[in-house]
N, C-alpha and C positions, 0 to 999 in steps of 0.2 A: 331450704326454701320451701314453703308449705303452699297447697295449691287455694285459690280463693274460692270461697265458698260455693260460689257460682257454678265455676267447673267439677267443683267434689260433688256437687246435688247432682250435677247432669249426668257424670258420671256413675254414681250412685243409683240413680234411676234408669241409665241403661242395664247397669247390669243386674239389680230386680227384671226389669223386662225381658232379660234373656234366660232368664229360667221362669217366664208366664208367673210371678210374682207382682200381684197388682199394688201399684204408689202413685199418689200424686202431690203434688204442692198443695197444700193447704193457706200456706202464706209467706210470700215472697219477702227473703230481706233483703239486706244489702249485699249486692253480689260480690264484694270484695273481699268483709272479715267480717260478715253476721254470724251469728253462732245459728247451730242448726239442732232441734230435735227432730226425733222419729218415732213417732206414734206408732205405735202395734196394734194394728185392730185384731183381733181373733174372730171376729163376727159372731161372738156368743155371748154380749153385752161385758164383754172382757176387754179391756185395753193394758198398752204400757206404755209409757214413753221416758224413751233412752236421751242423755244428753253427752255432751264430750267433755271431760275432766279431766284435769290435769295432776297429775303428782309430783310434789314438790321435791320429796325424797327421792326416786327416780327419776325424775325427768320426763317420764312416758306419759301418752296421751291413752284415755281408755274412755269406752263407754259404759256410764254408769246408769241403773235405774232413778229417773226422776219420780218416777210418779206409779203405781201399779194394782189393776182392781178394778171397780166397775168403771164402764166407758164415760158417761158422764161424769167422774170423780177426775179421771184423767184429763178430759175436755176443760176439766174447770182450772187443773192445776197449768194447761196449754196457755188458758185465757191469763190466769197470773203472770205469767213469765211474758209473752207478751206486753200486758200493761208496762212492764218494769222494762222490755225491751223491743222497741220499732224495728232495728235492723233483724230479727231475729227469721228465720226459716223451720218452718213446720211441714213436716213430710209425712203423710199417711204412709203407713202399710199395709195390705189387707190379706194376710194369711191366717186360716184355720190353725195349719201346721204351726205359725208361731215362728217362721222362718222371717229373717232379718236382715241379715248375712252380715252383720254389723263385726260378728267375729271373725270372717274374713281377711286373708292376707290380701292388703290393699287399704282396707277399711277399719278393720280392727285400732 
């Protein structure tokens, strides 16, 4: 049973806020089975934004790099994926360090 997106972002963002790791929604999808990326701001005109993939050969879910390089390039590649999808969830992250936690057991 997989958890709905809703609770994985809420989750996801408590536990950013428990190590003072700043995130916020950027755009709300459907809280049941919207797919979610997560913007990586570095605040040094750097972005990345991670999305969830699937592998057919294993079966395992992973986060892959969608998009990576100056913030506006990524911003633009955010606004594409939107157009193509309404339900979809956009999560900022705002670490120098580059911290994510996306490899995390839990999130990974």
């Amino acid at each position: 049973m997989r958890l709905t997106a809703g609770i994985w972002v809420s989750a996801y963002l408590k536990r950013l806020s428990l190590l003072n790791i700043p995130a916020f929604i950027v755009a709300k999808g459907d809280a049941t089975a919207g797919a979610v990326l997560i913007k990586l701001n570095t605040l040094d005109g750097q972005a990345c934004c991670f999305q969830r993939s699937f592998d057919v050969m294993t079966g395992e879910r992973k986060w892959v790099v969608l998009s990576d390089g100056a913030e506006g390039d990524v911003d633009a590649s955010v606004a594409k994926q939107r157009s193509f999808d309404p339900d979809l969830w956009v999560i900022e992250v705002e670490d120098r360090a580059g911290r994510h936690l996306l490899d995390e057991p839990g999130l990974a």
